[in-house]
Every structure is written in structure tokens, then in C-alpha cells.
N, C-alpha and C positions, 0 to 999 in steps of 0.2 A: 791520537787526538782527532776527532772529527774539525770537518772544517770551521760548522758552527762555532763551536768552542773557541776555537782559534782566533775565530774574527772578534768574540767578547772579550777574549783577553789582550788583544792589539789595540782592542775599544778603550778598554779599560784602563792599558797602558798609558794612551795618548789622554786621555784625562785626569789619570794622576800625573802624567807632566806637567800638565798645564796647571792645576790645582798647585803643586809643589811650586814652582816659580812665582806664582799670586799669593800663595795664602800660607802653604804646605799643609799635609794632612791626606797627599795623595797615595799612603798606601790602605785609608781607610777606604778607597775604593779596588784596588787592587787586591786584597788581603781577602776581603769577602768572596772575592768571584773565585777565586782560587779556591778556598772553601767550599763556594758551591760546586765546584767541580770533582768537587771526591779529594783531596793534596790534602795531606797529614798537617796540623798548624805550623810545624817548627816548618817542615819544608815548603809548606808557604810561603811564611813569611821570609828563610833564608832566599827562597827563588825570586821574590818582591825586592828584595834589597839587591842583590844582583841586576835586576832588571831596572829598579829606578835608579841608580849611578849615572847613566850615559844621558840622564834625562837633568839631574841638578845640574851637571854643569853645562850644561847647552842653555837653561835657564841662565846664569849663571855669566854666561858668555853674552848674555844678550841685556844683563846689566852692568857690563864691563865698565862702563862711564861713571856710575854711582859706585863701585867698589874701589874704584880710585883714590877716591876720595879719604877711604879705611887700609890705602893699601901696605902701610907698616903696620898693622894690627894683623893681616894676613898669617905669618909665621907663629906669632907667638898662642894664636888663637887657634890654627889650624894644629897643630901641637897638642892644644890641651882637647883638639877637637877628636884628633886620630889615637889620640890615649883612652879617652873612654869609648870610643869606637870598640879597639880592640876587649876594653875590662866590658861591655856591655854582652857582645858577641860570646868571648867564652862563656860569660853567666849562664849563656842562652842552652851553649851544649851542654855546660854542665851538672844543670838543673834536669831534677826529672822533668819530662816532656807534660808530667801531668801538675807539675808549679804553674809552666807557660799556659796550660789552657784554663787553669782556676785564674790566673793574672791578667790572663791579655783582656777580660771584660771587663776587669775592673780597668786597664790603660788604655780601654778604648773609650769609657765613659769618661776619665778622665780628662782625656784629649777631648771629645765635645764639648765639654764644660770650658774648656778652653777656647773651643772654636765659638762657642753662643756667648763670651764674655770680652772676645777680641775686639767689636768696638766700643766698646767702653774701656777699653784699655787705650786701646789707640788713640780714644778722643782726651784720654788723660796724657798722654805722652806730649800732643799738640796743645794742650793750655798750659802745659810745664814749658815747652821749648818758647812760645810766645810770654811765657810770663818770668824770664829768665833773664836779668841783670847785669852789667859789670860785677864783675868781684864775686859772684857765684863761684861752684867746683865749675863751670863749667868752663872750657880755653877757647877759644877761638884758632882756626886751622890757619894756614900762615896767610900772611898778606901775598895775592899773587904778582907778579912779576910782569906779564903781561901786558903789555901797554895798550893793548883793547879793551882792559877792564876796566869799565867805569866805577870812578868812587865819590860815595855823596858824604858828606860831612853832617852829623849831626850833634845838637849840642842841650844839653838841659841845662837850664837857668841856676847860674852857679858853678858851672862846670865847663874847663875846658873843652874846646873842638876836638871832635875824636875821628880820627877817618874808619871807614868802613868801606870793605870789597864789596863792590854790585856787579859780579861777571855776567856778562849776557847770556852764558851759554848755561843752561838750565841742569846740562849734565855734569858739569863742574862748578855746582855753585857749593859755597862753602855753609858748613853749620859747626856747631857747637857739640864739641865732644869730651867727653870723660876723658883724663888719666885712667890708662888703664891700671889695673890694682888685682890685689889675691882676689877678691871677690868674683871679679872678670871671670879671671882663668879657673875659679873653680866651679863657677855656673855653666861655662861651656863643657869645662870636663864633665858633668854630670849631665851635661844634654845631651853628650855625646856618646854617654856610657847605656842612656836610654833608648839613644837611637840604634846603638849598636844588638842591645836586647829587641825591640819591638819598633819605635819609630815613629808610630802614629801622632802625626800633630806636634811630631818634632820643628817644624819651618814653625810655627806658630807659637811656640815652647822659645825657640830661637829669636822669632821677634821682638818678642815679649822682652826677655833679658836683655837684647843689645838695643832695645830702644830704651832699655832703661840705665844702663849700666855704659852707653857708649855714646848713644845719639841719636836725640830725641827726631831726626831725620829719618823716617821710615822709609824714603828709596831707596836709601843710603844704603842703611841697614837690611833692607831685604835683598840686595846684592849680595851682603857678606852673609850674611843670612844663608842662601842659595850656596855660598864655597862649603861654608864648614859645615852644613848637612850632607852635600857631596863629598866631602873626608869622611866623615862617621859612618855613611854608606859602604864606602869603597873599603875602608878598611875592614868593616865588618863584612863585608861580602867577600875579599880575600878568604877571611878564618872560613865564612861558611862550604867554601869553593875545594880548601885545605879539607874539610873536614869531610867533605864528599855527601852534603846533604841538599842541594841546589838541583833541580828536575831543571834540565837547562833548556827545552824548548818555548814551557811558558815564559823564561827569565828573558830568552831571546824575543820573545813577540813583546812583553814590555817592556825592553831595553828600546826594540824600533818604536813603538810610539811616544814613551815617554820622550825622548828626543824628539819630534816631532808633535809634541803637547807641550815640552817646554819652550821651542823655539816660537812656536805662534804664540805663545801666553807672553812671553816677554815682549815682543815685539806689538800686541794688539790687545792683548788681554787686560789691559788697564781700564779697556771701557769698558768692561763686563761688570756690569753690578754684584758688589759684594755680596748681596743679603740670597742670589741665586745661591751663589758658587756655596755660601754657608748653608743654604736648605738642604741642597742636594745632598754636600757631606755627612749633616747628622743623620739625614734618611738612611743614608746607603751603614753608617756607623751603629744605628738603632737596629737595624735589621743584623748587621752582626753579631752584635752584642744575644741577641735574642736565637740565632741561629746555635751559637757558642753555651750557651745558658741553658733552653731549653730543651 
């Protein structure tokens, strides 16, 4: 591998980490370069999924305060996350290689369609959480304990004083969340059996469902978000690792960026305008699609 090479794919790494912790979708930049480098699709994409693991959770790690929040959802989600992990992965081997290259243009156009329709999603999940009542599905997380936290009372005409948590601290403030239920754990299982085949625009896939299905809270949820796409990774990159299809020096250069794309993105990446980080992606997802097709 020339050094050029090297340094695009460390490039590359460290911006689908950063991408994966804001938005995810960061192996539709990673995925492509590899491509353009001469790598066969499956070991591609098997060395992409090795390489972004070390990068979710350093994401991941850096929304520690907002997964808190989800953190008895943790087990039973990461579960059904690591189950289609693995049923997604074997698909991958044991599909002809020439299923993967007829599918992944259709899963990558998929996944833009998802990335060009995520605020309109997200602006729907926020007029649901603001427009959301007593006596909805939805509960309220416990009253905290805390004697720092202030509590204001509010009251509608007609209706007993109800108290409500106002914690000061931004990172543990409480919202409104689903019971979880089958539906939960078999949306995850199926994100996870996607991510474990190909990936792309899985964080975004992932959003999608737990701001729906768990909490209309998108910080919240983009923490847990960031775990259980790092299980689906990890365990699918174990099968690929078993299965001896992984070219490990490129995995290795986007294992060191993604961690260092995910740790500045969580940390700073909040002010980076959406509508960039969404240009960049379908560009670089168009140009695959097209590289793969034509």
C-alpha cells in the first residue's frame, strides 16, 4: 500500500467516525474509498466493519450522560442488537458475492433516501414529544431523588397540582419514554441483522426507530443509538475476522481514525451543521452507487 492510499483511508476513517456519532452512515464513506482502491466488495466492506467498531464506541463513550438515561434498555436491546448482527454477517458469507454487488446499490440508495428524509423525520418526532399529554403510551422516567433538582408545579384548570423534574444538569434531564415491547426488539433485531450484512445508514435506520419506538429525545437516543450499532459491528466483524475475509491494514488505519472522528464529533460535533455533513454523504453515496452500477 503506498503511502497516498494510506493517508485516504485514515482520512476517510476519521470521518466516518465522526459522521457515525452525529448522524451514522459513515461507512458510505469509507466503503467507496476502498472500492476505489482495487478491495473486492465483501472484503470491503468485511474490513470497514472491523475498522469502524473502535470508533462507535468511543462515540458512544462520549455520550455517556445521555445513555443513562436508557441504561436498563441497554441489555435487552443490545441482545436483540448482537442476534442480527451475527444472522446478518453469515447472510453476507453465504450469499454469492455476486447477490452482494447486485444489493448493496440498491442498500446504499436506500440509505440516502433515508439520510435526505431524516429531518423531516426528526422535525416529526419533536412535534410528537411537545405535543404529548398525561395519559398517553408515553411514562415519565422516575422522579429524581436529588435535592439539587428543582421542581416547578404545574396545573390545568380543572385539574389537580402535578409536580414535574426540572434538573439543572442538561445531561440528565428526564423525557418520555416507550414500554418497551416485541415491536422494540424486533426493529432492533432487523437493524442489526442489516448492519451486520452491509451497514450503511444503519445509525440513521437506528434513530429513526428508537426516536420512535422509545424516546422522542434524540440525544438520548443517539447515545443508544451509537451502543447497539457498535454491537452489530463487533459481532459482525468477529464472523468476518473467523471467516478470514478482513485485508487488516486498511481495517487498522480506519479503526485509528474512526476513534479519533468519533471522539471529536461527540465532543464538538454538535455545531457542525446538519445539512453539510448530509451533502457530503449522498455525494460520496451517489458516486458509489454509480462506480458499482456502471
Amino acid at each position: 500500500m503506498h503511502l497516498l492510499e494510506a493517508v485516504q483511508i485514515l482520512a476517510a476513517g476519521a470521518a466516518a467516525g465522526a459522521i457515525n456519532a452525529l448522524v451514522g452512515s459513515g461507512t458510505l464513506v469509507t466503503f467507496p474509498v476502498l472500492l476505489a482502491l482495487g478491495y473486492p466488495p465483501i472484503v470491503a466492506n468485511a474490513s470497514n466493519a472491523v475498522g469502524l467498531v473502535p470508533g462507535s464506541f468511543a462515540a458512544a463513550y462520549g455520550y455517556r450522560a445521555e445513555v443513562a438515561a436508557h441504561r436498563r434498555l441497554l441489555l435487552p436491546l443490545g441482545a436483540s442488537a448482537l442476534a442480527g448482527g451475527i444472522v446478518g454477517a453469515l447472510l453476507l458469507l453465504a450469499l454469492p458475492a455476486a447477490t452482494f454487488r447486485a444489493v448493496v446499490p440498491v442498500l446504499i440508495s436506500a440509505a440516502l433516501i433515508l439520510i435526505v428524509i431524516q429531518p423531516w423525520l426528526v422535525r416529526s418526532l419533536r412535534r410528537s414529544s411537545t405535543a404529548r399529554r398525561p395519559g398517553t403510551p408515553y411514562e415519565t422516567g422516575p422522579e429524581p431523588t436529588d435535592p439539587g433538582t428543582r421542581h416547578s408545579t404545574t396545573r390545568r384548570p380543572g385539574t389537580p397540582y402535578e409536580t414535574r423534574p426540572e434538573p439543572t444538569d442538561p445531561g440528565t434531564r428526564h423525557s418520555t419514554t416507550r414500554r418497551p415491547g416485541p415491536a422494540l426488539f424486533t426493529a432492533v433485531f432487523a437493524a442489526g441483522a442489516y448492519g451486520g450484512y452491509f451497514g450503511a445508514a444503519l445509525g440513521v435506520l437506528l434513530l429513526g426507530l428508537l426516536g420512535i419506538l422509545v424516546s422522542p429525545n434524540l440525544q438520548q437516543v443517539n447515545g443508544l443509538k451509537n451502543i447497539l450499532a457498535g454491537i452489530a459491528n463487533t459481532v459482525a466483524a468477529l464472523v468476518f475476522v473467523a471467516a478470514g475475509v478482513v485485508a487488516w491494514l486498511p481495517a487498522a488505519l480506519i479503526a485509528i481514525g474512526s476513534v479519533a472522528g468519533g471522539i471529536i464529533a461527540a465532543r464538538y460535533g454538535r455545531r457542525l451543521p446538519d445539512t453539510v455533513l448530509r451533502t457530503v454523504i449522498v455525494a460520496i453515496g451517489l458516486t458509489a452507487v454509480l462506480r458499482m452500477v456502471l
